[in-house]
TITOR-406930 format. One record per residue: x, y, z of N, C-alpha, C in turn. Coordinates in steps of 0.02 Angstrom, whole numbers, padded with zeros to 5 digits, always signed. Last residue first. Layout:
! TITOR-406930
XYZXYZXYZ;...
END
This chain:
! TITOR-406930
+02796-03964+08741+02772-03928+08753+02709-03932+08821;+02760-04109+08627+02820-04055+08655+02768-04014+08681;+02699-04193+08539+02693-04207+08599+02718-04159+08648;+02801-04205+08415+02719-04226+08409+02735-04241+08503;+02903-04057+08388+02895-04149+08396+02825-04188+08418;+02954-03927+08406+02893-03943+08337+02865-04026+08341;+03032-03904+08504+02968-03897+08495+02927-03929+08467;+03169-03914+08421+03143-03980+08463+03055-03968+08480;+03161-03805+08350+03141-03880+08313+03107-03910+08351;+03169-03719+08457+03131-03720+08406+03090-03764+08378;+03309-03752+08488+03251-03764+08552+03190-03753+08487;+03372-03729+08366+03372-03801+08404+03316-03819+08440;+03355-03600+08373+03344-03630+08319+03314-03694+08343;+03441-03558+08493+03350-03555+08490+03321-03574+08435;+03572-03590+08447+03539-03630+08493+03481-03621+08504;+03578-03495+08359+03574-03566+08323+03541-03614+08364;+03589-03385+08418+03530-03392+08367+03532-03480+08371;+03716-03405+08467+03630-03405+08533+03582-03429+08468;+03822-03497+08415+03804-03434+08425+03731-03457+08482;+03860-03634+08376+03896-03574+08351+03885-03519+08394;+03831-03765+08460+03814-03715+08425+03865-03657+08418;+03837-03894+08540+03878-03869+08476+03855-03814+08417;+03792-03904+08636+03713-03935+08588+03761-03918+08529;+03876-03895+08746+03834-03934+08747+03802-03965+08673;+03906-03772+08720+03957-03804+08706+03936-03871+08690;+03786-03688+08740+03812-03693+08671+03856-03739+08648;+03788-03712+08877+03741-03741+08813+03752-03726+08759;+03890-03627+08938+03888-03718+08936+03852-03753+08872;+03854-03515+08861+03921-03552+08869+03929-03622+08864;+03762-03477+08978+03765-03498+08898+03818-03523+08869;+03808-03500+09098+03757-03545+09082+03763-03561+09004;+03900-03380+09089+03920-03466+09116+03863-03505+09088;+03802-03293+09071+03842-03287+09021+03871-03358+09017;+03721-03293+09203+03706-03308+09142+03737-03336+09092;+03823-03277+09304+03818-03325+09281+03757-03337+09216;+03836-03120+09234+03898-03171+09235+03888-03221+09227;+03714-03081+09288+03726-03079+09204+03766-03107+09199;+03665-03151+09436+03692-03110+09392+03702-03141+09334;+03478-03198+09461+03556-03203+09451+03577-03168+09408;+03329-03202+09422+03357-03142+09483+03440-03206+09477;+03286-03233+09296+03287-03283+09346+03326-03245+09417;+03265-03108+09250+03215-03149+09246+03233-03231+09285;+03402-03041+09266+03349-03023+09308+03291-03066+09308;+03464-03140+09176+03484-03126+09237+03425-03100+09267;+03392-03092+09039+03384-03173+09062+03393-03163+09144;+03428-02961+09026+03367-02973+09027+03380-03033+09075;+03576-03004+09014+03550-02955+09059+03481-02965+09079;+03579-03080+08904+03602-03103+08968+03582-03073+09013;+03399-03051+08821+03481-03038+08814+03518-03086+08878;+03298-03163+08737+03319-03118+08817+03414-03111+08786;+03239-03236+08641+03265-03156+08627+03281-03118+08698;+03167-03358+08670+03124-03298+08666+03153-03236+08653;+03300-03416+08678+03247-03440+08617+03184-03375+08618;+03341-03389+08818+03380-03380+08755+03341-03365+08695;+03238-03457+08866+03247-03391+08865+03275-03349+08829;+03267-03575+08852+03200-03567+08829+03204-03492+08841;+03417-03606+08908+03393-03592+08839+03314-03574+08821;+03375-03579+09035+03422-03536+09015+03405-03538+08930;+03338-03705+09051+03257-03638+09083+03316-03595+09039;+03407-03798+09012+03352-03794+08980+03311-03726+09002;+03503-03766+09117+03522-03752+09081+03475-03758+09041;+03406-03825+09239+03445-03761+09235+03446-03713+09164;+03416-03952+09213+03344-03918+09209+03341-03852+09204;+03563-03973+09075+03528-03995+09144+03449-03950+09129;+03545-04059+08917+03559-04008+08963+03529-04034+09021;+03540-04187+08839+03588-04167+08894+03589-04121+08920;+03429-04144+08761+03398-04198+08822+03470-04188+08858;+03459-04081+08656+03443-04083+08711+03450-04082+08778;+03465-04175+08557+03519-04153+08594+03498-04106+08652;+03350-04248+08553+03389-04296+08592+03444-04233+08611;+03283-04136+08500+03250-04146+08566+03289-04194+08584;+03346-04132+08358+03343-04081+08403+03328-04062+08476;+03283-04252+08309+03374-04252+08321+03383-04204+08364;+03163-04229+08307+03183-04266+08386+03270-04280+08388;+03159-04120+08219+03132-04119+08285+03147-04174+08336;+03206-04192+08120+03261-04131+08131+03232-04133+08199;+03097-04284+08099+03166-04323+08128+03221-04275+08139;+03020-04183+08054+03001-04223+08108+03070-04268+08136;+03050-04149+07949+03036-04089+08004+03039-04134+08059;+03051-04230+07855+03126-04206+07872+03103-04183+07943;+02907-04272+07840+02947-04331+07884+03024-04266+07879;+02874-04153+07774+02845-04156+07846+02889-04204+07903;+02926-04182+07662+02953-04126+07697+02932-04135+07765;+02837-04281+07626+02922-04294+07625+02961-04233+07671;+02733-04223+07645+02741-04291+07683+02811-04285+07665;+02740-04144+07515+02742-04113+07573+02746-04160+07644;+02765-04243+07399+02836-04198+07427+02823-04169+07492;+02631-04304+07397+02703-04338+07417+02750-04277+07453;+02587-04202+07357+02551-04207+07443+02619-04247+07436;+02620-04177+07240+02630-04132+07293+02620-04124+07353;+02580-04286+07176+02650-04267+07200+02646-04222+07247;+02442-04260+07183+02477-04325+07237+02549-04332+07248;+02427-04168+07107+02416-04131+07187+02447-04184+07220;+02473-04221+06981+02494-04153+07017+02505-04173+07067;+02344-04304+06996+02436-04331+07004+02459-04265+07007;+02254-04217+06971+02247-04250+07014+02313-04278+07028;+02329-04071+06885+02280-04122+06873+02279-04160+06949;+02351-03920+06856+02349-03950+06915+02302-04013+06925;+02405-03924+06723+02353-03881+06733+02317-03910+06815;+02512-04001+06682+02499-03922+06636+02465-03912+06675;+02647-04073+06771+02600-04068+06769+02572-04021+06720;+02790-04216+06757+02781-04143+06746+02693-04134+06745;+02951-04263+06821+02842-04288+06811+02821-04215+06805;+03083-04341+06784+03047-04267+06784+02980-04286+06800;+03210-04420+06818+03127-04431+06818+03080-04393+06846;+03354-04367+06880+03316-04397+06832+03254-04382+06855;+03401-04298+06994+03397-04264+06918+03389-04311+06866;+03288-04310+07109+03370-04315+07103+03391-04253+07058;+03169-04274+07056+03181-04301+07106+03259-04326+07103;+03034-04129+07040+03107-04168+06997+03133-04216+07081;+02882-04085+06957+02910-04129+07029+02985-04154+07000;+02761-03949+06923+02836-03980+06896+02891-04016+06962;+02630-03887+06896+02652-03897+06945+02720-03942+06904;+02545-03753+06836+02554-03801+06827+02629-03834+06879;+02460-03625+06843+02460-03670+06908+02494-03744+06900;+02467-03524+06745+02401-03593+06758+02415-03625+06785;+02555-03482+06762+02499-03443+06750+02462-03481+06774;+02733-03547+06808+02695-03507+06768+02626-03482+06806;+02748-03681+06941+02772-03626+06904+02708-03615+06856;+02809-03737+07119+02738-03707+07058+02767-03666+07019;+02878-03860+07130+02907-03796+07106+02829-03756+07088;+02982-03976+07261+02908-03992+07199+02892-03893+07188;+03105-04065+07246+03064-04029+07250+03035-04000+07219;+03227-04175+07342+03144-04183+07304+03122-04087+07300;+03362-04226+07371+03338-04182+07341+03298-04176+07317;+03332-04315+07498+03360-04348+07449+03349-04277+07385;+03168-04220+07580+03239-04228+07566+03269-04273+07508;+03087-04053+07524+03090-04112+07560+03151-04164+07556;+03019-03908+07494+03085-03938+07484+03067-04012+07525;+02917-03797+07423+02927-03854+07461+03000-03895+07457;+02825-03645+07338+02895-03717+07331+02908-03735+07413;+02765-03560+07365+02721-03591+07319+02781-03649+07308;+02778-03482+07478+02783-03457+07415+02795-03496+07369;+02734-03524+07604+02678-03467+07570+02710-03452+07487;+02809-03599+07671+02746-03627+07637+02714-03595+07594;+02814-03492+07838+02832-03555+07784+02789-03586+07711;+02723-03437+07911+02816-03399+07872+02829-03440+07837;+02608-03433+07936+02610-03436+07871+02708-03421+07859;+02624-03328+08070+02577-03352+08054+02582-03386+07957;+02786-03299+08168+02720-03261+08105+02690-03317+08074;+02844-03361+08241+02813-03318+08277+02746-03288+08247;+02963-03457+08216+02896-03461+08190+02851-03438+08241;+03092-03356+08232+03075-03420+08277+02996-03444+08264;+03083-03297+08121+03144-03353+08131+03114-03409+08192;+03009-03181+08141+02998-03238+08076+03024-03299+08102;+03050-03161+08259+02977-03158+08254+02951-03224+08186;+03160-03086+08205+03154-03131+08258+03085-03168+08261;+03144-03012+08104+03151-03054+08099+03171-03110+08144;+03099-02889+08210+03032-02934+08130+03076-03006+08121;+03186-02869+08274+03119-02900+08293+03088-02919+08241;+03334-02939+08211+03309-02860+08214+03246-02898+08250;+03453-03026+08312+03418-02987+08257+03352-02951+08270;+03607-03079+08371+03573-03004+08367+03528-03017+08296;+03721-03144+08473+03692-03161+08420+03633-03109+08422;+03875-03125+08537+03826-03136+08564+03783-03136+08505;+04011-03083+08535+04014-03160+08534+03929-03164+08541;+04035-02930+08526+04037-02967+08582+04024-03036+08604;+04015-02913+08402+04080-02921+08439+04092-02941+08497;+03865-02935+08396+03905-02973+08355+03986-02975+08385;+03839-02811+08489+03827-02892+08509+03859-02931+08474;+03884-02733+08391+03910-02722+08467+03899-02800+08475;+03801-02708+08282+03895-02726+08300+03911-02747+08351;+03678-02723+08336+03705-02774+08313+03781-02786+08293;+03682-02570+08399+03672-02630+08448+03703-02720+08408;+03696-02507+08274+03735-02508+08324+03731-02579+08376;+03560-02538+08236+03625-02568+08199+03663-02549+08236;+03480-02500+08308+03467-02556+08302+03531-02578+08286;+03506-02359+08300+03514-02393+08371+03516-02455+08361;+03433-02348+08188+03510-02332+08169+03557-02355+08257;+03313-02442+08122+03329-02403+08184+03403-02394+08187;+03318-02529+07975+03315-02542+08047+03343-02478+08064;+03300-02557+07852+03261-02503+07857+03253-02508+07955;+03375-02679+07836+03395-02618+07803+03344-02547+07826;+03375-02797+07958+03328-02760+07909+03358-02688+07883;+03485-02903+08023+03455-02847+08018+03432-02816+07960;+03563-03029+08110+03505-03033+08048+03492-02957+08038;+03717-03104+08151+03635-03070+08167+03615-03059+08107;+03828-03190+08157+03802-03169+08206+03744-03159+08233;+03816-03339+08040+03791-03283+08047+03801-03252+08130;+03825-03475+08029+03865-03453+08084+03878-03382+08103;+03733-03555+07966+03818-03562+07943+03856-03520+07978;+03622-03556+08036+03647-03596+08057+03717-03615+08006;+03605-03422+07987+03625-03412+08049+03659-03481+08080;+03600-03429+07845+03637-03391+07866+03657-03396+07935;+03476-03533+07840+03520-03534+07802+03592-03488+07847;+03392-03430+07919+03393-03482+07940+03463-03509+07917;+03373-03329+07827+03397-03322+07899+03405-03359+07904;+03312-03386+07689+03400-03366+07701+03425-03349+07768;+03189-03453+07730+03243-03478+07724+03327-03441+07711;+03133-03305+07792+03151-03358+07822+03216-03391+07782;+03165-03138+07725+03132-03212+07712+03179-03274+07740;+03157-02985+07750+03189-03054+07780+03176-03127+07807;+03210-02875+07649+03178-02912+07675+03210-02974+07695;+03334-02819+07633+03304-02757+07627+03206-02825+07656;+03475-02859+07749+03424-02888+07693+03369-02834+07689;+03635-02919+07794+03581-02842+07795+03542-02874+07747;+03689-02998+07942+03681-02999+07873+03646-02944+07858;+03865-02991+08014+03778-02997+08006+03761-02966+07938;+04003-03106+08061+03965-03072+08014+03881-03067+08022;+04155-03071+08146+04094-03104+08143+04037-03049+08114;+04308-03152+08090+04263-03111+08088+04177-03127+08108;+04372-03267+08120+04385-03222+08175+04314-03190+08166;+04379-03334+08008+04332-03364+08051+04346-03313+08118;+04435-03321+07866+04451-03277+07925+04395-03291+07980;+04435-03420+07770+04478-03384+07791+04499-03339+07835;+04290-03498+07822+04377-03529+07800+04445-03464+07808;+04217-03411+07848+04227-03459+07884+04283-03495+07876;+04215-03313+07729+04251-03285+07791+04250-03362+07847;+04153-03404+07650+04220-03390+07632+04253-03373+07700;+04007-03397+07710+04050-03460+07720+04133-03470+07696;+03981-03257+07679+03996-03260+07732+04023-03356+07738;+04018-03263+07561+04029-03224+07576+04044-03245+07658;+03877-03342+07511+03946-03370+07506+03992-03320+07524;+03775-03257+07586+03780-03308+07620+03864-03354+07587;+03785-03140+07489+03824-03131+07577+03810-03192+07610;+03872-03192+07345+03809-03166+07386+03827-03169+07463;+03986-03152+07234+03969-03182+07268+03919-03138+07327;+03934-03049+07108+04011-03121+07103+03997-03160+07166;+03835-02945+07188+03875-02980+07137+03947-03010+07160;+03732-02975+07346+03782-02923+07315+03807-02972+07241;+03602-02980+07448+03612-02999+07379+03676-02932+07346;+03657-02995+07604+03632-03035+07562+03649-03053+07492;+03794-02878+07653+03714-02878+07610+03704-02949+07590;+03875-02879+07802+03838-02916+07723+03787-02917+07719;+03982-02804+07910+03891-02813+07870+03893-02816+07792;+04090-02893+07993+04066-02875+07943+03989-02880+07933;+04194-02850+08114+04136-02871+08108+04119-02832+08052;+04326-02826+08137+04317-02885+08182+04232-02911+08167;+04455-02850+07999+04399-02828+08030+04369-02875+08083;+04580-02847+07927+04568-02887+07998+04509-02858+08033;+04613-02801+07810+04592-02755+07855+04590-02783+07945;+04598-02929+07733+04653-02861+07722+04655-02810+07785;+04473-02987+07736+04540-03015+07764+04603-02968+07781;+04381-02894+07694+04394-02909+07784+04457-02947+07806;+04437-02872+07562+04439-02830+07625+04436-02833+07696;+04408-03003+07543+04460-02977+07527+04504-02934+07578;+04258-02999+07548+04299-03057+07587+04371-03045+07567;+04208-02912+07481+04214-02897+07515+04251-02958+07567;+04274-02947+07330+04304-02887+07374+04295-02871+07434;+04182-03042+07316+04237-03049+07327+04275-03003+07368;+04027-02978+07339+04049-03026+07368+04151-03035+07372;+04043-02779+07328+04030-02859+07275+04046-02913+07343;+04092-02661+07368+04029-02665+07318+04022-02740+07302;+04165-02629+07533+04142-02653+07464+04090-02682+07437;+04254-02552+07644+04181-02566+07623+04204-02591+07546;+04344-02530+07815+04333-02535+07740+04257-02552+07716;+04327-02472+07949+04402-02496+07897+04401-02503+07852;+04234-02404+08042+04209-02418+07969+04297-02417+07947;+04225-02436+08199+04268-02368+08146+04255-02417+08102;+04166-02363+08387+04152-02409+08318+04176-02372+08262;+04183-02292+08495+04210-02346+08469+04214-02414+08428;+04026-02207+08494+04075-02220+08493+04128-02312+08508;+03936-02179+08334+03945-02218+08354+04011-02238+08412;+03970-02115+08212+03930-02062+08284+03944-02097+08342;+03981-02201+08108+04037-02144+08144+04017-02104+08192;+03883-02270+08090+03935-02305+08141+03988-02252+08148;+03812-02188+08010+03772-02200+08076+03834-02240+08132;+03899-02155+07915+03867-02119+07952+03847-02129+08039;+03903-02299+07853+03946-02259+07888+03946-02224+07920;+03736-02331+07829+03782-02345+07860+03852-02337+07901;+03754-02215+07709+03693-02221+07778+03737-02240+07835;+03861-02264+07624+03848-02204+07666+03817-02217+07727;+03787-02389+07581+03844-02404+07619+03848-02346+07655;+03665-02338+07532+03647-02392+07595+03740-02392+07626;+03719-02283+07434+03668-02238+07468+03657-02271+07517;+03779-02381+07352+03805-02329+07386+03777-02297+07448;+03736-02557+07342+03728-02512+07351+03747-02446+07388;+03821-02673+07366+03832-02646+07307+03798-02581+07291;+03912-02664+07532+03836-02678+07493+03844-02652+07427;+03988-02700+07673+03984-02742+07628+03905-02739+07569;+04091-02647+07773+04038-02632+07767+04011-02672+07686;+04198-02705+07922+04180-02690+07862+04120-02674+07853;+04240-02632+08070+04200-02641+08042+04209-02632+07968;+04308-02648+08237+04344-02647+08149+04293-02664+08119;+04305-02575+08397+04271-02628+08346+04278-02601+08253;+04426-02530+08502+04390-02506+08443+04366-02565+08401;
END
């Protein structure tokens, strides 16, 4: 029987939920709670084997939520629920060791399937946000008007009139009113600053790599497209077993948590001036 917490400050979404995992066989709802604490409480209390965290809950959010359960109960394995599912918190979430990702308005099959895979050590999200995660959608980045780049740089559009505001540590504010010409040169700075992170994540991502065998690279580029083991097996005609062996290796390989993390990786390494 798979031990499921249920984790949302909303009622009408925790019901739903119960519902749909009590039809469910051998899946049993042990507990639920309204807030971040309680719910890292409860999974400890309960020994759940898989918790759904809401994202945005009070006292603590389902990404500190879910890095609590890494210290205290690293058994559990957690997916996240988001009523949307904006990149940087998937990302955020999966490379702290998230199982899966799922959309609140997902297919009541959908969420079954993500207990299941989550207990089963295997990594699960919904298609929209697969799609987002592995930069499938056109604009997933970039579009909401802040940039991050590194040594903590980042550059913020705020208010009406487009005025732009660059902080660089936490001294030496440069502040813009009305998107003057130094504005935009900070802001081309910060996006060259962001561009050089992308670029040295991309060949930190393409040296690790570089240790898989030719095997084990055809295994992860499959991985990275959302093949299950099953799928993967028939797409190279071997059994799902040695699939499972393959993944295994490459996770152990590139030190990933999960599958997500490792199509994260294959991802990056992509992005390197020449890949592909």
């Amino acid at each position: 029987m798979i031990r499921v917490l249920v984790a949302d400050d909303e009622p009408l979404i925790v019901e739903g939920i119960r519902a749909v995992l009590a039809a469910a066989p051998g899946i049993e709802v042990v507990a639920q709670a309204a807030d971040g604490r309680a719910a890292v409480a409860e999974a400890v209390r309960h020994r759940a084997d898989v918790a759904l965290l809401d994202v945005n809950m009070p006292l603590l959010d389902g990404l500190e939520v879910l890095a609590e359960l890494g210290r205290r109960a690293p058994g559990v394995r957690a997916v996240m629920l988001t009523a949307f599912g904006t990149e940087p918190n998937v990302r955020r979430a999966l490379r702290h060791g998230a199982a899966g990702f799922v959309l609140k308005n997902c297919a009541p099959d959908e969420l079954v399937r993500a207990v299941r895979a989550a207990h089963q050590g295997e990594a699960f999200l919904s298609p929209a946000v697969t799609r987002l995660v592995l930069g499938m959608v056109p604009g997933a980045t970039g579009t909401s008007g802040a940039g991050t780049g590194t040594a903590g740089t980042t550059g913020v559009v705020t208010g009406t009139s487009g005025a732009v505001t660059g902080r660089t540590g936490t001294s030496g504010a440069v502040t813009g009113t009305s998107g003057a010409a130094t504005d935009m040169t900070d802001m081309t700075g910060m996006t060259g600053m962001a561009g050089g992170a992308a670029a040295r994540r991309a060949r930190e991502a393409a040296d690790r790599l570089s240790a898989l065998t030719a095997r084990e690279s055809q295994v992860l580029a499959l991985v990275a497209e959302g093949l299950s083991n099953a799928e993967i097996g028939r797409r190279l005609r071997t059994s799902e077993t040695t699939v499972k062996t393959y993944v295994s290796r490459v996770l152990a390989k590139l030190g990933c948590a999960n599958r997500v993390q490792a199509a994260l990786l294959a991802r990056d390494a992509a992005t390197r001036p020449g890949a592909g």
